[in-house]
C-alpha positions as a Markdown table, in Angstrom:
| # | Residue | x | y | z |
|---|---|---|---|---|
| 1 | Unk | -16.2 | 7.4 | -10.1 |
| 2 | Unk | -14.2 | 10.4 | -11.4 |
| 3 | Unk | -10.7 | 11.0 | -9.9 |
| 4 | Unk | -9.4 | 14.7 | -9.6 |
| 5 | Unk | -6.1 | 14.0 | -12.0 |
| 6 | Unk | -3.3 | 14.8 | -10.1 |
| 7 | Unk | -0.5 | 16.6 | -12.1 |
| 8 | Unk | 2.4 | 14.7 | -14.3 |
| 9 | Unk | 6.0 | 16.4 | -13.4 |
| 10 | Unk | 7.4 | 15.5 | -16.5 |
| 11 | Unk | 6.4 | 16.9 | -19.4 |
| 12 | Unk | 4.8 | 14.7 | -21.9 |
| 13 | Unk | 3.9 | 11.9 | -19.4 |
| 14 | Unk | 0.2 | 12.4 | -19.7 |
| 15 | Unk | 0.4 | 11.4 | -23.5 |
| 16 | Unk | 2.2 | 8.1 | -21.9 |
| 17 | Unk | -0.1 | 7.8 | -19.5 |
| 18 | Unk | -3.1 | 7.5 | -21.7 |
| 19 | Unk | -1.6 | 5.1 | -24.6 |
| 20 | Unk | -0.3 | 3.0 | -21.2 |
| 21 | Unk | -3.8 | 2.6 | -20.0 |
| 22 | Unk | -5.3 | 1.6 | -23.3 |
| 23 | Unk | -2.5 | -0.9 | -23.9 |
| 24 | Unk | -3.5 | -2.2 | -20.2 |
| 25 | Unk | -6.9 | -3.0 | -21.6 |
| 26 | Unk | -6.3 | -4.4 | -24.2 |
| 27 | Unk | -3.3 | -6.6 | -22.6 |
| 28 | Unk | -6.4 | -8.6 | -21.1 |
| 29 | Unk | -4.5 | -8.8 | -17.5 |
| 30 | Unk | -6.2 | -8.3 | -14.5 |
| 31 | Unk | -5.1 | -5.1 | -13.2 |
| 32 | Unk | -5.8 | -1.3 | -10.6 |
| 33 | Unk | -4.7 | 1.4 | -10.8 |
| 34 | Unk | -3.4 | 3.0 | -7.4 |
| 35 | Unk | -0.9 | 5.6 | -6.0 |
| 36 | Unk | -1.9 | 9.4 | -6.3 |
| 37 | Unk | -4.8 | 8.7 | -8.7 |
| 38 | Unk | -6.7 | 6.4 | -6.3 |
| 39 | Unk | -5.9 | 9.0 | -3.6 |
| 40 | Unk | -7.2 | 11.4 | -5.3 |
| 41 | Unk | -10.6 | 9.8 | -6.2 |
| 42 | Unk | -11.2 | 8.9 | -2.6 |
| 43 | Unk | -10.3 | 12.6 | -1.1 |
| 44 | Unk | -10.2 | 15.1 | -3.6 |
| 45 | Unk | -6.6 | 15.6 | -2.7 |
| 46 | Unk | -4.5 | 16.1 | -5.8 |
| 47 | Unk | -0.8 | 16.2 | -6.1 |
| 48 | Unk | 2.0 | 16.2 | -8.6 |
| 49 | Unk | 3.2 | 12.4 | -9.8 |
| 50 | Unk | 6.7 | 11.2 | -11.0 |
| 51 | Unk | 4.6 | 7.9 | -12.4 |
| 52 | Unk | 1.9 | 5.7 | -12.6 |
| 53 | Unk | 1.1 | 2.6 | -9.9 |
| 54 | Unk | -0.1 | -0.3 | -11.8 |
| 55 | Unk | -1.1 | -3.4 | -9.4 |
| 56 | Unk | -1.8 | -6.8 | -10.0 |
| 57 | Unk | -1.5 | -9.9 | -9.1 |
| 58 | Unk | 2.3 | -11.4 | -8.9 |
| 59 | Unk | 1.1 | -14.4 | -10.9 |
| 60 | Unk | 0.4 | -12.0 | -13.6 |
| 61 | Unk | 2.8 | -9.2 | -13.8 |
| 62 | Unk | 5.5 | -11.0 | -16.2 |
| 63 | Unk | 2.0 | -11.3 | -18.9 |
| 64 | Unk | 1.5 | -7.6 | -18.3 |
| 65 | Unk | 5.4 | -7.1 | -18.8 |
| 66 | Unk | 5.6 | -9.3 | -22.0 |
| 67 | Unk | 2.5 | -7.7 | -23.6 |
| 68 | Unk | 4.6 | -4.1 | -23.2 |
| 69 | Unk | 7.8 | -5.6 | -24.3 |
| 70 | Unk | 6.3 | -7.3 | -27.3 |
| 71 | Unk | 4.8 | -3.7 | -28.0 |
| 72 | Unk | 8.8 | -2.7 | -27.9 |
| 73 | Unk | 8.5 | -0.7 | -24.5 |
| 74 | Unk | 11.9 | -1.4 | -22.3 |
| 75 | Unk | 10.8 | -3.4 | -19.0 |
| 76 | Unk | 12.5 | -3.6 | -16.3 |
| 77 | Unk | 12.1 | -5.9 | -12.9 |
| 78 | Unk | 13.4 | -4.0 | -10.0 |
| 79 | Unk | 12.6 | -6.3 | -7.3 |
| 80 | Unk | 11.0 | -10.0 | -7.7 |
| 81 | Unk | 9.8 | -9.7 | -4.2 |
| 82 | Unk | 7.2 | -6.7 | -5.6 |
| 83 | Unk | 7.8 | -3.9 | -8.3 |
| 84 | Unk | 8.9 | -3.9 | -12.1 |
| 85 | Unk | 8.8 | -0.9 | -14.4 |
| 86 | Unk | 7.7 | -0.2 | -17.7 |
| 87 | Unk | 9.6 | 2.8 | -19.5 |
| 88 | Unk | 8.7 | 4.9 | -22.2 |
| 89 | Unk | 12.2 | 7.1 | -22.6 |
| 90 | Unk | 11.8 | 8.8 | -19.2 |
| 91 | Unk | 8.5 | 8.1 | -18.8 |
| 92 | Unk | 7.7 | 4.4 | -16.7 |
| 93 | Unk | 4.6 | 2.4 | -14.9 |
| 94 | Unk | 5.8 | 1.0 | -11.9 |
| 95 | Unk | 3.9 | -2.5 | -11.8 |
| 96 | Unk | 3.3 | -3.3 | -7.9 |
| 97 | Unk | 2.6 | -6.6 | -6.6 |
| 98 | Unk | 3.7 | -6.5 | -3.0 |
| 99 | Unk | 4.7 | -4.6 | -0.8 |
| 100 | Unk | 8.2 | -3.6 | -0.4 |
| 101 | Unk | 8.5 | -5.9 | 2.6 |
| 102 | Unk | 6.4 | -8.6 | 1.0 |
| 103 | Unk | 3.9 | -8.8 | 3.6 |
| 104 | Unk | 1.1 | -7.6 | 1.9 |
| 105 | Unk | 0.7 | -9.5 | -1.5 |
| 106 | Unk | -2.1 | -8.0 | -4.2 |
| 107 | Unk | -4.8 | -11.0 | -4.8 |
| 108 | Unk | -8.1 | -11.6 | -6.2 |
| 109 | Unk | -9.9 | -9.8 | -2.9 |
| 110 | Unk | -8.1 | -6.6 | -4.4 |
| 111 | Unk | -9.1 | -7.3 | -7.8 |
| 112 | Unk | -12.8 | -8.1 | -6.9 |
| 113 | Unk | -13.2 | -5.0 | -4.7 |
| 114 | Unk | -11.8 | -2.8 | -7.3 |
| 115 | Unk | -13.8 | 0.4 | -8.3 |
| 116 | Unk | -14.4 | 2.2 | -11.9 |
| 117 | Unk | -13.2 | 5.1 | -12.5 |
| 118 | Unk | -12.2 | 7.4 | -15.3 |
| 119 | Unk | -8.6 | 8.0 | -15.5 |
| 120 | Unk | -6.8 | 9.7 | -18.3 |
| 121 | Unk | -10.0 | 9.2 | -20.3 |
| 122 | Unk | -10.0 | 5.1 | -19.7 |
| 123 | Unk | -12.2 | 3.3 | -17.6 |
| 124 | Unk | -10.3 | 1.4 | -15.2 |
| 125 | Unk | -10.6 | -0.4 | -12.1 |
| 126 | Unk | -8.9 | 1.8 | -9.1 |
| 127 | Unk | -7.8 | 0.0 | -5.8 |
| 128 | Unk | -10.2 | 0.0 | -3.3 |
| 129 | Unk | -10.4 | 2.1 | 0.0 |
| 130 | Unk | -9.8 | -1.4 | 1.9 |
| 131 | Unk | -7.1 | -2.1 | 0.0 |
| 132 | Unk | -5.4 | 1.0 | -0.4 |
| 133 | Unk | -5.4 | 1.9 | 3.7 |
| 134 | Unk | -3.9 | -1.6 | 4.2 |
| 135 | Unk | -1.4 | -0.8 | 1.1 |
| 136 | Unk | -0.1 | 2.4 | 2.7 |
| 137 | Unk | 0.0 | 1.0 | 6.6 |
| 138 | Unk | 3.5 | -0.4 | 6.7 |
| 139 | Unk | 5.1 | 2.9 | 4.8 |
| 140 | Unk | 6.6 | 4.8 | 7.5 |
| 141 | Unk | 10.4 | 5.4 | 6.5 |
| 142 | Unk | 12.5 | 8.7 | 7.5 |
| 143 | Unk | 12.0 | 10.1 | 4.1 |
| 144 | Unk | 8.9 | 9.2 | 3.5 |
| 145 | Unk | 5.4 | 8.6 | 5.8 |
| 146 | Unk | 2.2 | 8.0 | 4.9 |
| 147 | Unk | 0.3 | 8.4 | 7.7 |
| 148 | Unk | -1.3 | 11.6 | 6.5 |
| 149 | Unk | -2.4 | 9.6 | 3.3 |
| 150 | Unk | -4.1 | 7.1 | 5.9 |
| 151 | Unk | -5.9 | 9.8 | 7.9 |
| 152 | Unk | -7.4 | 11.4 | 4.9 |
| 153 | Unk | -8.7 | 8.2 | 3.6 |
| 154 | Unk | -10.5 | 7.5 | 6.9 |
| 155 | Unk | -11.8 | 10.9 | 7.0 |
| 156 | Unk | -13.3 | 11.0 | 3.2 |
| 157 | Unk | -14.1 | 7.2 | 3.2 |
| 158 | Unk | -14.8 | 6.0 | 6.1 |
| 159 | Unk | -18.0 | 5.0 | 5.0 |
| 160 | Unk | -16.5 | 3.0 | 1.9 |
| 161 | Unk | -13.9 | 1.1 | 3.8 |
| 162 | Unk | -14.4 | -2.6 | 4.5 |
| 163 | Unk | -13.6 | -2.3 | 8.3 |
| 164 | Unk | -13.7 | -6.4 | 9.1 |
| 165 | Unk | -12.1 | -6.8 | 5.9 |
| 166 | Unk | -9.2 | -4.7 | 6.9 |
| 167 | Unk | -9.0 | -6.2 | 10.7 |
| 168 | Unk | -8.6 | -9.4 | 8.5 |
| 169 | Unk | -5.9 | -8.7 | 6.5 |
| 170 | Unk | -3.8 | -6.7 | 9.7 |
| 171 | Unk | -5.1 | -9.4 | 12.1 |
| 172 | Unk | -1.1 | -10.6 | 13.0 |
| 173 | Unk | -0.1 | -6.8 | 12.4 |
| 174 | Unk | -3.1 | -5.4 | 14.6 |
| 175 | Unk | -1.2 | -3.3 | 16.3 |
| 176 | Unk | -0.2 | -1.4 | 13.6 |
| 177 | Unk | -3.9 | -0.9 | 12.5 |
| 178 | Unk | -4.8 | 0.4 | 16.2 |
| 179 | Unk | -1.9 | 2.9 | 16.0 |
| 180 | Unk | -3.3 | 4.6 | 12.6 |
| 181 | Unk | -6.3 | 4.2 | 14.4 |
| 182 | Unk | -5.6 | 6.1 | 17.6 |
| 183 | Unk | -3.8 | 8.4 | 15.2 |
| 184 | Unk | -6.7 | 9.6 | 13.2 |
| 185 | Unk | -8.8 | 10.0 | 17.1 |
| 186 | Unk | -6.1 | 12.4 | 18.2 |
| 187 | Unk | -5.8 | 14.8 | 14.8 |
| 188 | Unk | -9.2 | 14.5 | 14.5 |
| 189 | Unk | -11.0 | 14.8 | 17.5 |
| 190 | Unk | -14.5 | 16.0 | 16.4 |
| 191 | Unk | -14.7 | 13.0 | 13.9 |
| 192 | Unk | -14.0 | 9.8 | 16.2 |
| 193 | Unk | -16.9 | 7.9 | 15.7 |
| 194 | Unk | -16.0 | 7.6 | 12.0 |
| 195 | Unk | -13.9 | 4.4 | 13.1 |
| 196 | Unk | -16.2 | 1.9 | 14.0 |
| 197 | Unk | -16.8 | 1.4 | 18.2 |
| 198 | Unk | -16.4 | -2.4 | 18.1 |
| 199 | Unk | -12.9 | -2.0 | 16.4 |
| 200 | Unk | -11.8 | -0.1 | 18.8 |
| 201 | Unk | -13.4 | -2.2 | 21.4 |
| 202 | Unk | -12.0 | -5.3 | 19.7 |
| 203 | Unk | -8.5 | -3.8 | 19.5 |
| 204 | Unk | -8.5 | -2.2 | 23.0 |
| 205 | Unk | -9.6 | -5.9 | 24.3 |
| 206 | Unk | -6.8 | -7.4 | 22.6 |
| 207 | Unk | -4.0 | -4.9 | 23.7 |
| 208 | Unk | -5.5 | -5.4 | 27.5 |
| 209 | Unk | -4.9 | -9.5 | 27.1 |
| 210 | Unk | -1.5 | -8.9 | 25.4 |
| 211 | Unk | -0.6 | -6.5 | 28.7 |
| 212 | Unk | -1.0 | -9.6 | 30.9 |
| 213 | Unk | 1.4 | -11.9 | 29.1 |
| 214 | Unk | 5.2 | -12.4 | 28.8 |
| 215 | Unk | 7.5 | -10.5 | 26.2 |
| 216 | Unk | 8.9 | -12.8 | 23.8 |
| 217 | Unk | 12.0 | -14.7 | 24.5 |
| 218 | Unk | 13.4 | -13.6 | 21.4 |
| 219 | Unk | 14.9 | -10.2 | 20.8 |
| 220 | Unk | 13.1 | -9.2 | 17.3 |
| 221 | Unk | 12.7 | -5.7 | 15.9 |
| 222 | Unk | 9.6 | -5.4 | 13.3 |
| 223 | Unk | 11.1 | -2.0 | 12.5 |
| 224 | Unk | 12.5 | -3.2 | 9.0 |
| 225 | Unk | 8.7 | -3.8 | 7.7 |
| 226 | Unk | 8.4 | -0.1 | 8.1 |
| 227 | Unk | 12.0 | 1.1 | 6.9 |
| 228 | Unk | 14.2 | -1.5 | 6.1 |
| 229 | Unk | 17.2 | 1.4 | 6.3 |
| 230 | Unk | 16.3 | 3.0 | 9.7 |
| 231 | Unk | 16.0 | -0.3 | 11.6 |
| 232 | Unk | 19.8 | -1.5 | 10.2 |
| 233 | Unk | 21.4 | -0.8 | 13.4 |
| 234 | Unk | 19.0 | -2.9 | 15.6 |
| 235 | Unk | 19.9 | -6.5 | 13.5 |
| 236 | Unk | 23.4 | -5.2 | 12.1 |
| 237 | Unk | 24.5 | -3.8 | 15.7 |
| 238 | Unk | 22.1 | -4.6 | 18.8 |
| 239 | Unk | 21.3 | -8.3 | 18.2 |
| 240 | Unk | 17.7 | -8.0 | 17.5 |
| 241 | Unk | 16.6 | -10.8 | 14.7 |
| 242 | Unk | 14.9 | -8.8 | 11.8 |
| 243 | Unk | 10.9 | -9.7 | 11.4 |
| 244 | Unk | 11.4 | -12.6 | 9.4 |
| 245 | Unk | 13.0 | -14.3 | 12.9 |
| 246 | Unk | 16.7 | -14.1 | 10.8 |
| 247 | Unk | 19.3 | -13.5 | 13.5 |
| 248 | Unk | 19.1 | -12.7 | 17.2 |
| 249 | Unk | 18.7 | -13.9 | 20.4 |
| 250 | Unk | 17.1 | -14.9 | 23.2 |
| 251 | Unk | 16.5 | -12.2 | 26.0 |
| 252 | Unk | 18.1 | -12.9 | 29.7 |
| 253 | Unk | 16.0 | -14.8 | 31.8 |
């Protein structure tokens, strides 16, 4: 596989880009590459970049961080819960291993489904279609959405996507998965059956059982898996507990 390269914003990065990935070889850590170049391998669609998304596993991202600093790069680790930096002046990898909400961690099933692919003239491992839909699913912030990203993916690799794999990994977030889902039917109408029938089946069957039970007895907003910043005012404010059950309280009877 052969990714369209998106463009670099910053001057120079590419050079950056390319030691980078060699040095990722050779640092022996299990690791994919993600973000606009995986995108881009999957749709065609090619965009400008401000970086380069490393992932791997969190087990293994301070190895991949020592074998940078002991090549005198300047790490940083932004958030132990899921991303650290490598810079290069103003250059930087951002090394993901969760997502920002830490509900999705990167394992060996990402590893293992990887794909090769040329990028920056080194074969790599990119993140798989699977992986990447499920990566992208929980990003839907006021700035910055990425259900677009989602329906693209489903239209150009449909085919290449793992679909009970992914019901697996968004089986307690299902709902979540169904609303991408219904989302792709309605901007794409001639291309429905490119979502499997017994997903939807399987989804639709569930959402009917849910309609015939009780609303929980606890006020919680999931909101702050999607955008920890938008969904402030229900836990700060309106007495919802946040998704980890922190906080809240029990509806009236």
């Amino acid at each position: 596989m052969t990714p369209t390269t998106p463009r670099p914003i910053v001057a120079g990065a590419e050079v950056f880009y390319r030691v980078a990935l060699e040095e990722l070889v050779r640092s022996n850590v299990p690791f994919l590459i993600a973000g606009a170049y995986a995108f881009s391998a999957y749709t065609g669609i090619t965009r400008a970049t401000k970086d380069l998304d490393v992932f791997c596993k969190a087990g293994d991202y301070p190895r991949l961080l020592a074998h940078f600093q002991r090549l005198n790069y300047a790490i940083t680790v932004e958030d132990e819960l899921w991303i650290a930096k490598v810079h290069s002046g103003v250059h930087y990898l951002d090394v993901i291993f969760a997502s920002p909400n830490g509900v999705i961690p990167v394992t060996d099933d990402w590893i293992n489904n990887g794909r090769p692919a040329d990028v920056f003239g080194t074969r790599v491992q990119i993140v798989g279609p699977t992986e990447l839909l499920w990566s992208k699913s929980f990003i839907q912030q006021h700035e910055r959405y990425d259900g677009a990203d989602i329906a693209h993916l489903i239209l150009k690799a449909h085919e290449e996507i793992d679909w009970r794999r992914l019901l697996s990994y968004m089986d307690a977030h299902w709902e979540i998965l169904f609303a991408h889902l219904i989302n792709f039917r309605w901007i794409y109408p001639s291309e429905r059956n490119r979502i499997p029938s017994w997903l939807m089946h399987e989804l639709l069957d569930r959402l009917r059982i849910q309609l015939e039970l009780p609303p929980s007895k606890r006020k919680i907003c999931r909101g702050g898996m999607l955008s920890p910043a938008d969904y402030l005012i229900d836990t700060e404010e309106w007495n919802f507990a946040d998704f980890s059950g922190k906080g809240g309280a029990k509806n009236a009877s």
